[in-house]
C-alpha positions in Angstrom: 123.0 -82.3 -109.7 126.5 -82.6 -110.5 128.7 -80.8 -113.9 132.4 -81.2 -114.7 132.1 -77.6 -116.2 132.7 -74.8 -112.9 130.9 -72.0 -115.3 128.0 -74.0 -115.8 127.7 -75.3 -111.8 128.6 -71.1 -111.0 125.8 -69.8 -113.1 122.9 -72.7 -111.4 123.4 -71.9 -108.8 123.2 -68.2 -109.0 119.5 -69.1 -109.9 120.6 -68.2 -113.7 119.6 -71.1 -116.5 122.3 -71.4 -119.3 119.9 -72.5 -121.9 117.1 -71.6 -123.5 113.9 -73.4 -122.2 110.4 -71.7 -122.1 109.2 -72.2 -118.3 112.5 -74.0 -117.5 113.9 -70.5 -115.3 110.7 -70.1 -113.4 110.4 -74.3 -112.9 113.8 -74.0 -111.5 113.6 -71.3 -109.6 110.0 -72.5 -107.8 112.0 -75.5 -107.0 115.3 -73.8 -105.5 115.0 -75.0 -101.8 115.4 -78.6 -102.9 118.0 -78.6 -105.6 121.7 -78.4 -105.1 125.0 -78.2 -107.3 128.3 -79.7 -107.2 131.4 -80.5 -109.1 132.0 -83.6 -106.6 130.6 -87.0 -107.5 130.8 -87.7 -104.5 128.6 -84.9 -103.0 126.1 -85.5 -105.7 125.4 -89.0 -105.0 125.4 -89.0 -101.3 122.3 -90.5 -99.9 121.0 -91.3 -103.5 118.9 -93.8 -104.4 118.8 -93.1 -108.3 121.7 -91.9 -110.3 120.7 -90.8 -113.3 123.0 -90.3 -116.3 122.0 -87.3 -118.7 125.2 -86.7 -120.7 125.8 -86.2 -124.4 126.6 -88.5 -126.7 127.7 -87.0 -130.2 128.9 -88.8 -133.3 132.9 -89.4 -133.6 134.5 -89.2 -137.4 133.2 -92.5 -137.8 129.3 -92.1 -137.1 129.0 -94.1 -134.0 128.0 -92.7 -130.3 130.7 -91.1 -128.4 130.1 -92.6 -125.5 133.6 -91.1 -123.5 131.4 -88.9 -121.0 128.9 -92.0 -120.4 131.8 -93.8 -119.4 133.4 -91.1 -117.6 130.3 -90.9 -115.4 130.7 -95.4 -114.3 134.3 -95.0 -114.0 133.9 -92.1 -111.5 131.3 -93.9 -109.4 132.6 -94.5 -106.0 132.7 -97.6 -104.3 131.2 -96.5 -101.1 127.4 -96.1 -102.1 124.9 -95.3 -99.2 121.3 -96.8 -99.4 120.5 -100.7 -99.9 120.2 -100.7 -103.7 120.9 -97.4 -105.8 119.9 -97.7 -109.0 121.9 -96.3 -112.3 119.5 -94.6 -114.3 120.8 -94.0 -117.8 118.8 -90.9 -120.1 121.3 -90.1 -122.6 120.9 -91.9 -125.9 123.0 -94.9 -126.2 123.5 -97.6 -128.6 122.0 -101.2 -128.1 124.2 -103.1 -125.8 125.6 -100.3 -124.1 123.6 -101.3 -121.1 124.6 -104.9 -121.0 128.2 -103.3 -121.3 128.1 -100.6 -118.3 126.1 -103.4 -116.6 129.0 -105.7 -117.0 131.6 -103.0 -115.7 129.5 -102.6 -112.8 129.8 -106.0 -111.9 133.2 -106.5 -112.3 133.9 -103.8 -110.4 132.1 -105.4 -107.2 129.0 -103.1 -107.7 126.7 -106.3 -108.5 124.2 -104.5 -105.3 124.1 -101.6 -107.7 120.6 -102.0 -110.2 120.8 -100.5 -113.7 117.7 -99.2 -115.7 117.5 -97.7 -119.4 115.1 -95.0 -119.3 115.4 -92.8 -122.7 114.1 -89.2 -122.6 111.6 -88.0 -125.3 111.9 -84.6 -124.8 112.2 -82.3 -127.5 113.8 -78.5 -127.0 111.0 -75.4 -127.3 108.3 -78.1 -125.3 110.7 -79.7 -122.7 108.7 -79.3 -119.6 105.4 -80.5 -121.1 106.9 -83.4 -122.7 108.3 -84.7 -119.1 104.4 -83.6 -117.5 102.7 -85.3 -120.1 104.7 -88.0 -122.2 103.1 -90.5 -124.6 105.0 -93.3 -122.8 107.2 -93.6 -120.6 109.5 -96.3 -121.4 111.3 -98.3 -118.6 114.3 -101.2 -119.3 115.4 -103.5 -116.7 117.4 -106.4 -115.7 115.6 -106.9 -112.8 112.0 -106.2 -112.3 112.4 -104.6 -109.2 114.9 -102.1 -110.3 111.9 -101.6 -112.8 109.6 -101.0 -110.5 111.5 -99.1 -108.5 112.0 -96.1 -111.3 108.5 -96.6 -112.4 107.2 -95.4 -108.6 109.3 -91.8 -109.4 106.7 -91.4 -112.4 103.7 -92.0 -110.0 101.7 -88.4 -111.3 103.0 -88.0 -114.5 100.6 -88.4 -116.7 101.4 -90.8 -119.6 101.3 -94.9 -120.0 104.4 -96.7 -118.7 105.4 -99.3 -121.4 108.3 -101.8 -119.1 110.9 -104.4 -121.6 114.4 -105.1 -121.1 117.3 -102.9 -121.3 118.4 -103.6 -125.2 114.2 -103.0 -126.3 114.3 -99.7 -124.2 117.6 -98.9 -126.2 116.2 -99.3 -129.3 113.0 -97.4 -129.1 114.8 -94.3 -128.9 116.8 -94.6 -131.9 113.7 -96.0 -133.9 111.4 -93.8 -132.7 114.0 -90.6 -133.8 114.4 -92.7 -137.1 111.0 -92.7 -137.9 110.3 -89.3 -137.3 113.4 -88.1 -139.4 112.0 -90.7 -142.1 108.8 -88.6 -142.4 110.5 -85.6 -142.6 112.5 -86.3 -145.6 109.7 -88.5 -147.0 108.0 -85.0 -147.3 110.5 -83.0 -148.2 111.1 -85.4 -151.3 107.2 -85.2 -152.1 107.9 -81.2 -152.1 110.6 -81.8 -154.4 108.3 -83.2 -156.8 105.4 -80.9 -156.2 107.7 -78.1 -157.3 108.2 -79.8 -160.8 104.6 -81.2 -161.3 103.1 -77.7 -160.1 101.3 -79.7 -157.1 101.4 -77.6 -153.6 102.7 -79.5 -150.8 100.7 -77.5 -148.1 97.7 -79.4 -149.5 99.1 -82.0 -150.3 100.1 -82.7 -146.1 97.2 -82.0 -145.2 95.1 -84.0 -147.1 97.6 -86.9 -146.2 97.7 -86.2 -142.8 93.8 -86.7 -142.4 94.3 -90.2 -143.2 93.8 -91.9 -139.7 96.8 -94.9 -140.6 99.2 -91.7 -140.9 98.3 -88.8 -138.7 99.6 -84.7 -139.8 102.7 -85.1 -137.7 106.4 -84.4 -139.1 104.6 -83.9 -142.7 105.6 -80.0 -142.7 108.0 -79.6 -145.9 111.3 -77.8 -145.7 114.9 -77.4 -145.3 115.9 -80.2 -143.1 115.7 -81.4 -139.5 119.2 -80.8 -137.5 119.2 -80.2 -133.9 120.9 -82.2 -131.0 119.3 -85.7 -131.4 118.0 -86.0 -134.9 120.7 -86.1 -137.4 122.9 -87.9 -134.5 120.8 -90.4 -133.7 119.8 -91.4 -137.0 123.6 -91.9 -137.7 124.2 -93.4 -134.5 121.6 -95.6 -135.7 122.7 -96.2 -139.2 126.3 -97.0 -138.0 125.2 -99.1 -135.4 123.5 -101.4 -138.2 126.4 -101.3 -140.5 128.7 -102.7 -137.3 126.3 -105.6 -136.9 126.6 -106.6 -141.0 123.3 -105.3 -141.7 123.2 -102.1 -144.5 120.3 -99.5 -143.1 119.2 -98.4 -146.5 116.5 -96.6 -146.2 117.8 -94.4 -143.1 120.9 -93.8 -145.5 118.7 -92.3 -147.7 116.9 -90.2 -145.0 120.0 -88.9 -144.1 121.4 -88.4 -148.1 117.8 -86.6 -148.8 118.5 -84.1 -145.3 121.7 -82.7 -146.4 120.9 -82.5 -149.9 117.3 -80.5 -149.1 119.5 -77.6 -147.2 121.6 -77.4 -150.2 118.4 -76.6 -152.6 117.8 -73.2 -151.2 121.3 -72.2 -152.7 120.0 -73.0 -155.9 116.1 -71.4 -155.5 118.5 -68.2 -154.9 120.8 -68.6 -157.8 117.7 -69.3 -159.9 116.8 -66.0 -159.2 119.9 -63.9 -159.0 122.5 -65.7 -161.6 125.9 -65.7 -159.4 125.5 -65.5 -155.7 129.2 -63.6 -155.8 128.7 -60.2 -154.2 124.9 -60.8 -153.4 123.5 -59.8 -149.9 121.5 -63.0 -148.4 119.8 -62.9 -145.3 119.5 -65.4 -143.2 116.1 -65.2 -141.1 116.3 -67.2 -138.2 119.5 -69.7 -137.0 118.6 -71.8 -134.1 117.8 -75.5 -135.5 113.8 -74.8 -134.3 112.0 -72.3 -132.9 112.3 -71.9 -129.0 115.4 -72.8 -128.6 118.9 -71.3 -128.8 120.4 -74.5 -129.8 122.4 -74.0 -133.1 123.9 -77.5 -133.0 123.3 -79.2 -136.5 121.6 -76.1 -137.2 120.7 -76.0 -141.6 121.4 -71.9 -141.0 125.1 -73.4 -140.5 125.7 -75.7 -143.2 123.4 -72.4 -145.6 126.2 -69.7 -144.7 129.1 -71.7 -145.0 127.6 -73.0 -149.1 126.2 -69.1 -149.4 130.3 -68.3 -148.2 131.2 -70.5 -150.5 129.6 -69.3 -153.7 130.9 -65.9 -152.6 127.9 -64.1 -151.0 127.8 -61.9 -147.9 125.5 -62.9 -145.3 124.0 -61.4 -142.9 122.0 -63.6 -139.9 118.8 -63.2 -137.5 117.5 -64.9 -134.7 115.4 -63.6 -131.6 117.1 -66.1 -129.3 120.3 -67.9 -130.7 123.3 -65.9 -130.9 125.0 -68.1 -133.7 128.4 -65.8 -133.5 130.3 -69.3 -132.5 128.9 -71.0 -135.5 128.5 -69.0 -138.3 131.9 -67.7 -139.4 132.3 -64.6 -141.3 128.1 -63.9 -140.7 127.0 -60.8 -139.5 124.3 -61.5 -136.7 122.1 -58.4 -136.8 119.6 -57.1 -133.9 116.6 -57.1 -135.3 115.4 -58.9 -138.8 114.5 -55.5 -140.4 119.0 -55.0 -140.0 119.5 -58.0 -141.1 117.5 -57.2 -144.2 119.3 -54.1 -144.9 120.7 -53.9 -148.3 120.3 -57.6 -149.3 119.7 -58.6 -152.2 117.5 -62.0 -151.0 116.4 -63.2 -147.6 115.4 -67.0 -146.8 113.5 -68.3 -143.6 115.4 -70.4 -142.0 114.1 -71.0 -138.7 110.2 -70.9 -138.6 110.0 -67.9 -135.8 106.7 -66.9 -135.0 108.3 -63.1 -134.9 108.6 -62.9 -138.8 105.1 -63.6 -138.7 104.9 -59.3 -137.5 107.7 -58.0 -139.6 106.6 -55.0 -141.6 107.0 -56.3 -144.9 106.5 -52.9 -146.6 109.4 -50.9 -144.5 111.6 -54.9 -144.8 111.3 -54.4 -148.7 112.3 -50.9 -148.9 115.3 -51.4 -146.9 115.9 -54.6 -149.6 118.3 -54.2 -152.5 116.2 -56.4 -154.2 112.6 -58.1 -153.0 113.6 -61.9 -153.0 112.3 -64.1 -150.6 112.9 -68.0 -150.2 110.5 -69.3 -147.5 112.0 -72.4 -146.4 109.8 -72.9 -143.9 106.7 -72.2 -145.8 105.4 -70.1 -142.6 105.1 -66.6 -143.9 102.0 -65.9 -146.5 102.7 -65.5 -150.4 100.1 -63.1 -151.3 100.8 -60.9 -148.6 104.8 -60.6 -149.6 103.5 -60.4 -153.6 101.8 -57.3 -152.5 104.6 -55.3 -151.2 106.3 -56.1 -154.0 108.3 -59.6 -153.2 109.4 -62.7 -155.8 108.5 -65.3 -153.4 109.5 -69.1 -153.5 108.5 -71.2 -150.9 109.2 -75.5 -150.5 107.2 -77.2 -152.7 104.6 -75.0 -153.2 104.5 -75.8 -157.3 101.4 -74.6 -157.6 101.8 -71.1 -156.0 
């Protein structure tokens, strides 16, 4: 495996991981004896019959895919391959007709021996290992069938259907499938909007919805937003990608107009409650983007402290894993959730940690200026936080 960053190739190989991945350290470590780290291209692709890209590709100012590292990676490719057909192997999550492009440099570079397969990961962060045991598909794109074939062999074992179309198809499932997902999301975050007005609970209202065999119960959990490293990205990636080709992606414009606004909302549950946020202690429970990760990128807890900063409140910040120190400006990150509930005046979920689930609400409210509590993950129980004395306010939960 090769990195451009020293630190990062340093600390692999010291056996240390530099994420957060359940089972990722001991996966690694099991598999020591036959992995290696470099900083050399060369090194790393010596004797290689797949070279697989897996770098990010984040949004520039104007919403498209930064693809500078994907390129990076081609143009760095030396000319000397060994083997009779290595094959490039892209991951990262790239436009439609990136492939076609890189497939096009390759040529004209004299690599035409050299195959190139799109073959998008589906992983998501807390469930990574599982997801790459056990996938729903696995989804293989191809100029040439036997290039095709040839990647399809490495997933001899894994258990999950292999679904084979071209390279632009295998492109686009990504993004679509992301664009769905995010589409649910804030389809039922909207439906909590309007639960909280009509006095319908949205908790019932998912399920019940979720029952129905045509939709399933997945991604219909209300709340404050997706963010992460491939959500809101891709859906803008997506949405841009559309606008270059003359077609205007309404409804993912929406999708994405409905995310931001629903992390803004829990500013105004608080200020419901407590007038002027100025001066007011708000804790922020929780900062990664999801549970069992550290990832804070695109995290709501970010876009929450700078609007809480904003209205002039002092915040205080949780989170068993994630640091959140580079992120959150001006937030003190506390040790435990009971400090960061010390003295504040209101405390929202942010991040639906299974540890808040064991907080000792009784001692958590004493050591509160004032019981407030604005569950925007709808994960901890009403009645219990009524009894020790709590105003609670969850997402859509009208009828609580």
């Amino acid at each position: 495996m090769r990195d451009i960053v020293a630190e990062k190739i340093e600390t692999l190989e010291r056996g240390e991981v530099p994420i957060y991945e359940p089972g990722l350290a001991e996966l690694l470590e099991r598999n020591r004896p036959r992995l290696s780290y470099t900083l050399d291209v060369g090194e790393a692709i010596r004797d290689a019959q797949f070279l697989y890209i897996c770098v990010g590709t984040p949004p520039t100012a104007s919403g498209d895919a930064d693809l500078s590292a994907v390129w990076t990676v081609v143009d760095e490719l030396p000319r000397d391959f060994d083997g009779e057909r290595p094959i490039v192997v892209m991951k990262s999550t790239v436009p439609v007709g990136t492939g076609t492009a890189v497939r096009a440099a390759l040529d004209a570079r004299g690599f035409e021996r050299v195959g190139y397969v799109s073959n998008p990961e589906f992983t998501a962060e807390g469930t990574a290992i599982d997801d790459f045991m056990h996938p729903d598909r696995t989804v293989i794109g191809s100029f040439r069938p036997d290039d095709g074939d040839a990647v399809e062999r490495l997933h001899e074992g894994i258990d999950g259907p292999i679904v084979r179309m071209d390279v632009a198809s295998a492109e686009m499932v990504k993004l679509a499938s992301n664009a769905f997902l995010v589409t649910r999301i804030s389809f039922i975050n909207e439906i909590a909007n309007v639960c909280e007005v009509t006095g319908a609970d949205v908790l019932r209202v998912a399920e019940a919805v979720g029952l129905d065999h045509r939709l399933g119960p997945h991604f219909l959990r209300a709340g404050i937003g997706f963010g992460g490293s491939c959500f809101p990205k891709d859906s803008l990636a997506l949405k841009q990608l559309a606008a270059n080709s003359g077609y205007h992606f309404q409804l993912l414009s929406a999708v994405i107009e409905v995310n931001e606004l629903q992390k803004r909302r829990v500013v105004n549950k608080l200020k419901k409650h407590l007038g002027s946020l100025r001066g007011k202690r708000v804790a922020l429970l929780g900062l990664a983007f999801k549970p069992n990760t550290d990832d804070m990128r695109e995290a709501p807890s970010i876009v929450l402290a700078a609007r809480l900063a904003a209205e002039g409140a002092v915040v205080s910040g949780w989170d068993p894993i994630a640091d959140g120190r580079a992120a959150l400006t001006g937030v003190h990150i506390a040790g435990s959730a009971l400090e960061a509930l010390d003295g504040a005046d209101a405390a929202v979920v942010v991040t639906e940690w299974p540890e808040l689930r064991e907080v000792d609400w009784a001692e958590a409210g004493a050591r509160m200026e004032n019981r407030l509590m604005v569950d925007g993950r709808n994960t901890l129980d009403p009645e219990e936080l009524r009894a020790h004395g709590f105003e609670y306010e969850g997402i859509g939960r009208g009828g609580e």
